[in-house]
C-alpha positions in Angstrom: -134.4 14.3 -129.6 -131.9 14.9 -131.8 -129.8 12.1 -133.7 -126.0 11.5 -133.9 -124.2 13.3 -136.4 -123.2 10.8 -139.0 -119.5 9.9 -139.1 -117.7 12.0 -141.5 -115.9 10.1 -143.9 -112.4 11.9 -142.8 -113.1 9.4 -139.4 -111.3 6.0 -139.5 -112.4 3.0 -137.7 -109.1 0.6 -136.3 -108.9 -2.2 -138.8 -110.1 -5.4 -137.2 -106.8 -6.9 -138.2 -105.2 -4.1 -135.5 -107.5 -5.6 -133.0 -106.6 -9.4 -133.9 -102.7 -8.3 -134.5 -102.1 -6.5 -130.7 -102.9 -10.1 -129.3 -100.9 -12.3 -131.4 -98.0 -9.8 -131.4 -98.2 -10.6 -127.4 -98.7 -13.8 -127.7 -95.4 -14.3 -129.9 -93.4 -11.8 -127.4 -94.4 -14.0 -124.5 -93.1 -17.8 -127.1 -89.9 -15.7 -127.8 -89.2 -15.2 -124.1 -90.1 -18.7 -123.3 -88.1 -20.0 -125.8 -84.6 -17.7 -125.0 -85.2 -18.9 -121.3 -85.3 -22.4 -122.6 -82.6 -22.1 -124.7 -81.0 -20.4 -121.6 -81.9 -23.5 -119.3 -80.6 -25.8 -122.4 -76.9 -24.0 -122.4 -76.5 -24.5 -118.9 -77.1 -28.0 -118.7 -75.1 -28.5 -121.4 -72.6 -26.8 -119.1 -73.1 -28.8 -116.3 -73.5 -32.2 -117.8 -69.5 -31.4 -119.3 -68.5 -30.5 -116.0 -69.6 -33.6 -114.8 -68.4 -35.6 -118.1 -64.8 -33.9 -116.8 -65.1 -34.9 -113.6 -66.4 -38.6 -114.4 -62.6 -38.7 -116.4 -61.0 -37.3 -113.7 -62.1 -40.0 -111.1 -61.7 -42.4 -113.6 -58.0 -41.5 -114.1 -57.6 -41.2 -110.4 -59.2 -44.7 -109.5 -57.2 -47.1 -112.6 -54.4 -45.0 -110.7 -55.0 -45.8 -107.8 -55.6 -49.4 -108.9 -52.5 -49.6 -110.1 -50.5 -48.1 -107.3 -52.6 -51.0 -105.2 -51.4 -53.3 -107.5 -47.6 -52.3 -106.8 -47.9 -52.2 -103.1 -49.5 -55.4 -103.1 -46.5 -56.9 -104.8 -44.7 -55.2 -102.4 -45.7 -56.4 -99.2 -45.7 -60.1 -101.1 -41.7 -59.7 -101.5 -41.7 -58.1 -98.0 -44.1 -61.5 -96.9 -41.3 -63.6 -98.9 -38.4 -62.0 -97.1 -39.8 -62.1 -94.0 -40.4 -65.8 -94.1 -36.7 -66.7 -95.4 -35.3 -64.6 -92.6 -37.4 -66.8 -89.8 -36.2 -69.6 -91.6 -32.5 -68.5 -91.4 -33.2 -67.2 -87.8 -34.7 -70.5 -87.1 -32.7 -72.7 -88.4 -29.6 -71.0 -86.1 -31.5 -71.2 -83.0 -32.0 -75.2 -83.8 -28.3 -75.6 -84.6 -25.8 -76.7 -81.8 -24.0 -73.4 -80.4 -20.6 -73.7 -81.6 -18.7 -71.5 -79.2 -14.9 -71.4 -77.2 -16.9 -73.7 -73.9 -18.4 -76.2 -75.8 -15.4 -77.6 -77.6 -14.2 -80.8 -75.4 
C-alpha cells in the first residue's frame, strides 16, 4: 500500500472565509431583491393612496356643489310654492266675487 503524495506547497486550499463569504453574499442578494420589491410595493401605494386622496377632493368638490345647487333649487321651488299660493288666492278670490257682467246690471 502506498501513501498519498503529500500536498506540494505550490497547492492552495479555498480560504474558509470563501466558503463563509459565497453564503452571505447570497444571502444579501436575496435582502437586496426583497427590499427593491418592497420599495417597489411602497411607491405604488404611495401612488394609489394619491389617486385616491384626488379623488376624495374631487367628490368632495362635487357633493358641497351639489349641496349648494340643492340649496338654490330649494329656494326656488319655495318662491315657485309662494307664487303659487298668491295666484289661488287671486284666482279664488274672483271666483268668490259677484260676476259683474252686461246681464246682471238691473
Amino acid at each position: 500500500m502506498s501513501t498519498p503524495p503529500a500536498p506540494t506547497p505550490t497547492e492552495s486550499r479555498p480560504s474558509p472565509w470563501l466558503t463563509m463569504a459565497v453564503p452571505i453574499v447570497v444571502t444579501l442578494l436575496g435582502l437586496a431583491v426583497q427590499w427593491g420589491t418592497l420599495g417597489a410595493d411602497v411607491r405604488h401605494l404611495e401612488r394609489r393612496c394619491t389617486i385616491a386622496e384626488a379623488e376624495l377632493t374631487r367628490i368632495s368638490s362635487a357633493q358641497s356643489s351639489a349641496a349648494t345647487q340643492a340649496a338654490r333649487i330649494e329656494a326656488r321651488f319655495d318662491g315657485m310654492e309662494r307664487e303659487l299660493s298668491r295666484l289661488a288666492r287671486a284666482v279664488e278670490r274672483l271666483t268668490d266675487a259677484p260676476a259683474t257682467s252686461a246681464r246682471s246690471v238691473p
